[in-house]
C-alpha positions as CSV (number, residue, x, y, z in Angstrom):
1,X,0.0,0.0,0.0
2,X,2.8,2.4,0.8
3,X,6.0,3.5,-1.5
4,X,9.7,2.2,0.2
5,X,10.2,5.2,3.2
6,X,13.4,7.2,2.0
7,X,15.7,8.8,4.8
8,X,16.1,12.7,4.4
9,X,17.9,13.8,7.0
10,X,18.3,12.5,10.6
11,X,15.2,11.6,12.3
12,X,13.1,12.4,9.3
13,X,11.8,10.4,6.9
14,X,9.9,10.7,3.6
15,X,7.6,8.5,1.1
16,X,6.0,10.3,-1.9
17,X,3.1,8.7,-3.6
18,X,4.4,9.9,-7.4
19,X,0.9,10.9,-9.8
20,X,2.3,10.1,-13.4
21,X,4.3,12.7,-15.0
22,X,2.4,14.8,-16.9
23,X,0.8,15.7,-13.1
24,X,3.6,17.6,-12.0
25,X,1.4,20.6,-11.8
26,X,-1.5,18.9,-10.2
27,X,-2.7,19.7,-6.8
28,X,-0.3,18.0,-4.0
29,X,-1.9,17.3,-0.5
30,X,0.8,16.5,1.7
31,X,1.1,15.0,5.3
32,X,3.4,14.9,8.8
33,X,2.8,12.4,10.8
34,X,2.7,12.3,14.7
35,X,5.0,9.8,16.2
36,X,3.4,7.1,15.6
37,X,4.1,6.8,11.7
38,X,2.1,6.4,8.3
39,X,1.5,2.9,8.7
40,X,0.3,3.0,12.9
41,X,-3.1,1.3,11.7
42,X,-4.7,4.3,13.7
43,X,-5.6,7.7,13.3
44,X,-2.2,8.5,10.8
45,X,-3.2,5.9,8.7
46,X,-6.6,6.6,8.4
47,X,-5.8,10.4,7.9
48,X,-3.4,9.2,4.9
49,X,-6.2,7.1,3.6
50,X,-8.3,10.4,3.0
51,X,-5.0,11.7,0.6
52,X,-4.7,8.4,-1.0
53,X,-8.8,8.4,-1.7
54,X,-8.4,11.9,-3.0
55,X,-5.6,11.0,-5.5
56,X,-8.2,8.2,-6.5
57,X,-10.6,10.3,-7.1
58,X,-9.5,13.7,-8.1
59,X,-5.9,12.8,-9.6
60,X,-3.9,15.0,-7.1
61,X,-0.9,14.3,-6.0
62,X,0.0,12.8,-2.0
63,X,2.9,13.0,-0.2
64,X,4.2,12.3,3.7
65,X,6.7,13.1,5.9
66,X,7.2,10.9,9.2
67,X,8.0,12.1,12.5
68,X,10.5,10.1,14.4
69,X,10.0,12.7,17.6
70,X,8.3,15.9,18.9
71,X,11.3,17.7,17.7
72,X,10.5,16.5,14.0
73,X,7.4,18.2,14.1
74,X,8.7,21.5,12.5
75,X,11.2,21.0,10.6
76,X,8.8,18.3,9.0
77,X,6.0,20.9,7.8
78,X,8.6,23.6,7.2
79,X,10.1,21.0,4.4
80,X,6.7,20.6,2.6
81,X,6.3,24.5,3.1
82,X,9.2,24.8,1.0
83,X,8.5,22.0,-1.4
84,X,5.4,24.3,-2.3
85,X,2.4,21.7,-1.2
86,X,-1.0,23.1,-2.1
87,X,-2.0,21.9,1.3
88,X,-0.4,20.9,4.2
89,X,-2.1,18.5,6.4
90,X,-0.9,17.8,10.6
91,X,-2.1,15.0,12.3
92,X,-2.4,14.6,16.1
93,X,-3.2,17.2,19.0
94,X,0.5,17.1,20.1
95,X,1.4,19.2,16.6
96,X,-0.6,21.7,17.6
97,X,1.9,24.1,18.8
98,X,4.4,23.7,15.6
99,X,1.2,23.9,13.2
100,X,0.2,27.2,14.5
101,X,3.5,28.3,14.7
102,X,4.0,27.6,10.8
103,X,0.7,29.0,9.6
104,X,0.8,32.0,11.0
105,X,4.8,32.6,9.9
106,X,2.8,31.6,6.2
107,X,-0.4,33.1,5.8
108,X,-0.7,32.2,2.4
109,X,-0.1,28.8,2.8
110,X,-3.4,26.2,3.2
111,X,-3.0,24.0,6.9
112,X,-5.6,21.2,7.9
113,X,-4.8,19.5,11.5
114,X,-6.4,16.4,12.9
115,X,-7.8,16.2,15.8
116,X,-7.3,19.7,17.4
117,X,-9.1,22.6,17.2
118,X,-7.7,26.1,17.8
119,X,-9.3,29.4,20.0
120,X,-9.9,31.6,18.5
121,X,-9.8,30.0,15.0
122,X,-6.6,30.9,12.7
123,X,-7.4,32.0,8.8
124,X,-5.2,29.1,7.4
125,X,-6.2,26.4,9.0
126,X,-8.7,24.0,9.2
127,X,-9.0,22.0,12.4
128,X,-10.8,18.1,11.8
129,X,-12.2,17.5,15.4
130,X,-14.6,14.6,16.1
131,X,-17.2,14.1,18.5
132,X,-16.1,10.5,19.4
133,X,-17.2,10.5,23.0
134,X,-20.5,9.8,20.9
135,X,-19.5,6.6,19.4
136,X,-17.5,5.5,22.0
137,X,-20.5,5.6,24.3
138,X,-22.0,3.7,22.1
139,X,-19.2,1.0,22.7
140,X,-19.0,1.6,26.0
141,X,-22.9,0.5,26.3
142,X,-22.4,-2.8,24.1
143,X,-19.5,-3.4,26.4
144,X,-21.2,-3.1,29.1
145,X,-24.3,-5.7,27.5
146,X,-21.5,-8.3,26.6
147,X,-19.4,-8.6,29.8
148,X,-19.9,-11.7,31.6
149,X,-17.2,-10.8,34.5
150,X,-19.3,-7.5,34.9
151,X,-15.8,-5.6,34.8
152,X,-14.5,-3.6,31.4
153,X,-11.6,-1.5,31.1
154,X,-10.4,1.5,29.3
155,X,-7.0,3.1,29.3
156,X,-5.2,5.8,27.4
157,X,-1.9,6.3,26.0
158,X,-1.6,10.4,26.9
159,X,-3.7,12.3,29.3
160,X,-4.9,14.9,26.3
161,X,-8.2,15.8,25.1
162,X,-8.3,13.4,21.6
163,X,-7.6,10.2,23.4
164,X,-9.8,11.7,27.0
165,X,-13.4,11.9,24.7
166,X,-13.1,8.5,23.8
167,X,-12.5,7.2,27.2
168,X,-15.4,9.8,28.5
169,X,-17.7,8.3,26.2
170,X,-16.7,4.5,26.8
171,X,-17.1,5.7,30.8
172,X,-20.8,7.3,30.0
173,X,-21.8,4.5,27.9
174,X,-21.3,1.8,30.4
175,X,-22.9,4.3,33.1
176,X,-26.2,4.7,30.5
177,X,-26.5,0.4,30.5
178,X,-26.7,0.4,34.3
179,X,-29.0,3.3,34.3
180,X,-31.5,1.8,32.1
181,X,-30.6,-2.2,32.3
182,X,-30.0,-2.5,36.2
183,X,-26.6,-3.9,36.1
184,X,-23.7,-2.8,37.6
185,X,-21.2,-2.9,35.1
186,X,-17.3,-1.6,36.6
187,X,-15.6,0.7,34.7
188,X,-11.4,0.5,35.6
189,X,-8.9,2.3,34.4
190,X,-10.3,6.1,34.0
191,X,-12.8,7.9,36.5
192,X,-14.8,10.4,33.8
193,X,-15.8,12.7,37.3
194,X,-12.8,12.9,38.5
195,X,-10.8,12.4,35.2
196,X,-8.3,9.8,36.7
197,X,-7.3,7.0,34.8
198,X,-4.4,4.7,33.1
199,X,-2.1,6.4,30.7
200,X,0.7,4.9,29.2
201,X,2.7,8.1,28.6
202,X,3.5,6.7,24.6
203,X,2.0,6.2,21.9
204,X,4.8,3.4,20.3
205,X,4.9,0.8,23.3
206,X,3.3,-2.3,22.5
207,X,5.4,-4.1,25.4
208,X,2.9,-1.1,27.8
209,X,-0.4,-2.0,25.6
210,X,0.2,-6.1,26.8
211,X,1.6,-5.2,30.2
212,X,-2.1,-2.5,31.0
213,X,-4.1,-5.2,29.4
214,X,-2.8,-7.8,31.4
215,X,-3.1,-5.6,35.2
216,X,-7.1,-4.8,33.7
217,X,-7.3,-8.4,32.9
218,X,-6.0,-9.1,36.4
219,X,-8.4,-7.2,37.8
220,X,-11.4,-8.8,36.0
221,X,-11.5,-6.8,32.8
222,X,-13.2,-9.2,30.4
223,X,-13.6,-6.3,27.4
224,X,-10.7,-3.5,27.4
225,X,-10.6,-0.4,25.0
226,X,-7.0,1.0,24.5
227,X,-6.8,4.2,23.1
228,X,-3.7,4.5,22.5
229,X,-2.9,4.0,18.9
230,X,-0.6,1.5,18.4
231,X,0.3,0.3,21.5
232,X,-3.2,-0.9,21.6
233,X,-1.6,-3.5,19.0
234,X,-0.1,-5.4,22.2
235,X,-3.4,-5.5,24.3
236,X,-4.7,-7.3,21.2
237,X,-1.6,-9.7,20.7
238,X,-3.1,-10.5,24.5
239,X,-6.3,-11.2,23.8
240,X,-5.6,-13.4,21.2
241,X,-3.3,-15.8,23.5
242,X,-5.8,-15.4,26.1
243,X,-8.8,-16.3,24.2
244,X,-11.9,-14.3,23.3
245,X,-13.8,-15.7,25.5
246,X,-11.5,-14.3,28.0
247,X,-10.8,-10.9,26.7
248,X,-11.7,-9.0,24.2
249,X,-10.7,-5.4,22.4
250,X,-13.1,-2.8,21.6
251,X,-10.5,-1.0,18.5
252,X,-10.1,3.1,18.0
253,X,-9.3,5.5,15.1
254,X,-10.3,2.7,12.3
255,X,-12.0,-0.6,12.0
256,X,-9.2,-2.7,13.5
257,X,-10.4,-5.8,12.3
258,X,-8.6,-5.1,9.3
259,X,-6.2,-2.8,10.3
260,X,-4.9,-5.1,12.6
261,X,-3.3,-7.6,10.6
262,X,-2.1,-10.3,12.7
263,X,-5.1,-10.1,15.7
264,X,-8.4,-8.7,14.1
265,X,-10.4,-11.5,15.1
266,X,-10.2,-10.5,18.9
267,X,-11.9,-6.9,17.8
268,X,-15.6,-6.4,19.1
269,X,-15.9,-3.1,17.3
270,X,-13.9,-0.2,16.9
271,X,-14.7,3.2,17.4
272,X,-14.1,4.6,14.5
273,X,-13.1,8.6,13.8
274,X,-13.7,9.6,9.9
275,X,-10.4,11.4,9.6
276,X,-10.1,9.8,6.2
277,X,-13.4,11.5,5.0
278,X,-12.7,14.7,6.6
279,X,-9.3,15.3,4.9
280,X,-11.3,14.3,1.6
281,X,-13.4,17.0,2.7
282,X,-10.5,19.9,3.5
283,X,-8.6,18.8,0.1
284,X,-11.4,19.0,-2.2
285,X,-12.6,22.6,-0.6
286,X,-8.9,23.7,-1.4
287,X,-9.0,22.3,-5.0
288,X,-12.1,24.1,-5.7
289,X,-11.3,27.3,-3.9
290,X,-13.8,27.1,-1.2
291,X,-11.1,26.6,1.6
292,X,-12.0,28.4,4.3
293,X,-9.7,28.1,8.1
294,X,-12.0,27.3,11.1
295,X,-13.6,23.9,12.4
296,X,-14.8,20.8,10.8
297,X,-16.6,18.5,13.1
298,X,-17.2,15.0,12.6
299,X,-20.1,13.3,14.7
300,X,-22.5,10.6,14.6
301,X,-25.1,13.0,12.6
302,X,-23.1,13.7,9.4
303,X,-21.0,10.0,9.4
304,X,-17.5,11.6,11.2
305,X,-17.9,9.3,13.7
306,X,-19.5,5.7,14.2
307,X,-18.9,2.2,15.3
308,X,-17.6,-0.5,13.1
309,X,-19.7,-3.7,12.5
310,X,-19.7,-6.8,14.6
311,X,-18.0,-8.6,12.4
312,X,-17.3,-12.4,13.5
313,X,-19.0,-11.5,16.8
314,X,-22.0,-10.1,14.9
315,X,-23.7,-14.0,16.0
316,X,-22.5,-13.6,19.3
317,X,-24.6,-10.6,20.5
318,X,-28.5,-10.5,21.4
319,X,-30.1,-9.2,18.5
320,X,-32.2,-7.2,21.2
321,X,-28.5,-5.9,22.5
322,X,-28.2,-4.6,18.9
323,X,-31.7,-2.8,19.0
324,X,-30.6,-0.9,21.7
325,X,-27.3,-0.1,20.8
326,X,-29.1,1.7,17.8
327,X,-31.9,2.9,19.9
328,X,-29.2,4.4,22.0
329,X,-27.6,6.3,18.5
330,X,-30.8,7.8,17.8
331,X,-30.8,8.9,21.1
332,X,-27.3,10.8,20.8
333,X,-28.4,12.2,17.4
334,X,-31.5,13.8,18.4
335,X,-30.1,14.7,21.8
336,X,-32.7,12.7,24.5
337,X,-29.9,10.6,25.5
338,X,-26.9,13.4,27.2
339,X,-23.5,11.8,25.7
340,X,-22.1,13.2,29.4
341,X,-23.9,11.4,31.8
């Protein structure tokens, strides 16, 4: 799927998806990754997926640069400044700071960042944010219907905002199935009152995505959601030695049952965040001159957010679990059911 990665300079690396070439004038849409690389099966993936599906469809041409570190950031969008991209697209709420930083140094220049949103809102940029607390309640809630041990848990990889609505909605969801079932499903691993929880500090580690799945299996965790990126890769490797029927992993960012490619059988669903159809979006408003900087928001109204489907477990859960799970949606979307509690 991807082009060989070629080094650049130390700590920087580069793969350019080449349009034919008589297209050297075409639009290019180009990306910097967060830390966690092109390939991560999460959110940089997905958000390169939205390039690649624009070169599909309107013959642009895509390119990436990867971030080894923090400290790649810069340097990294100041290349592709410089290398005249019609759009520059960040991805992650840790580039936040280096983003703003090189948009307003370029005013000129086009900017789309994933997952954050700035205040007030700068010209030049379009933030892609996502209401995903709504779909993970919606996980949270079939969690909560398909635990036997009556124990699920939830942990993040960095105490920010991105990864904090997912585990707020997981939290709520669970929460919402007591409420209305009479069941008294635990929640370990974050506290959405009190905004405690598990954090792995990383985004890389799938050595810490085994080693918090394990301590929440320990503890009697039968269904655990990392969100965490990657290192959610380990908790699944877990769950696959252990069994389904003793663990299972509820996915982030994309379908992970096919992201995933050595464990996406142990996947109950995945809360998914449309970052591929949002960056669509942003490119194709550049290409046809309507790009205007401010907010694009993804929820479970307009398709930015969802849950994946069942998949192999699709036989394993109550059809009248199902009906509420979609009950519940309709809920969110025509606000009778409060995503917070």
């Amino acid at each position: 799927m991807f082009m060989k990665k070629i080094a650049l300079t130390s700590g920087i690396t580069a793969a350019f998806m080449m349009a034919s070439a008589t297209a050297a004038t075409a639009f290019t849409a180009c990306q910097v990754t967060d830390v966690g690389g092109i390939d991560d099966g999460s959110f940089n993936e997905t958000a390169w997926q939205g390039v690649l599906d624009a070169k599909a469809a309107y013959g642009i041409e895509g390119r990436y640069l990867e971030s080894q570190s923090e400290t790649d950031y810069q340097p990294n969008l100041n290349s592709l400044i410089e290398n005249k991209c019609d759009l520059v697209i960040s991805v992650g709420f840790l580039m936040g700071d280096a983003t703003k930083t090189s948009a307003e140094a370029n005013p000129d220049q086009k900017f789309s960042i994933v997952d954050f949103a700035y205040n007030p809102t700068i010209p030049n940029v379009v933030g892609q944010i996502y209401a995903t607390n709504e779909a993970a309640f919606l996980a949270g809630y079939l969690a909560a219907g398909m635990s036997q041990s009556g124990v699920v848990g939830v942990f993040g990889g960095m105490n920010i905002p991105p990864v904090t609505a997912f585990m707020d909605g997981f939290y709520y969801g669970v929460a919402y199935h007591n409420s209305q079932k009479g069941t008294n499903v635990q929640v370990l691993g974050w506290n959405a009152a009190s905004k405690e929880g598990l954090f792995t500090g990383n985004f890389e580690s799938l050595d810490d995505g085994r080693a918090f799945a394990q301590n929440l299996y320990d503890e009697g965790a039968d269904i655990v959601m990392p969100v965490a990126g990657p290192v959610g890769l380990g908790s699944a490797a877990l769950a696959a030695e252990l069994g389904t029927d003793a663990m299972k992993i509820i996915g982030v960012d994309g379908d992970q049952r096919f992201l995933d490619k050595n464990n996406g059988d142990v996947y109950l669903t995945s809360v998914l965040k449309g970052m591929d159809k949002t960056v669509m979006q942003v490119i194709k408003s550049a290409m046809d001159g309507k790009f205007e900087g401010g907010l694009l928001i993804g929820n479970l109204a307009n398709g930015g957010v969802d849950i994946s489907p069942y998949h192999g477990f699709d036989s394993a859960i109550p059809a009248a679990l199902k009906a509420e799970v979609e009950k519940v949606r309709a809920g969110l979307i025509d606000g009778s059911i409060n995503v917070g509690g």
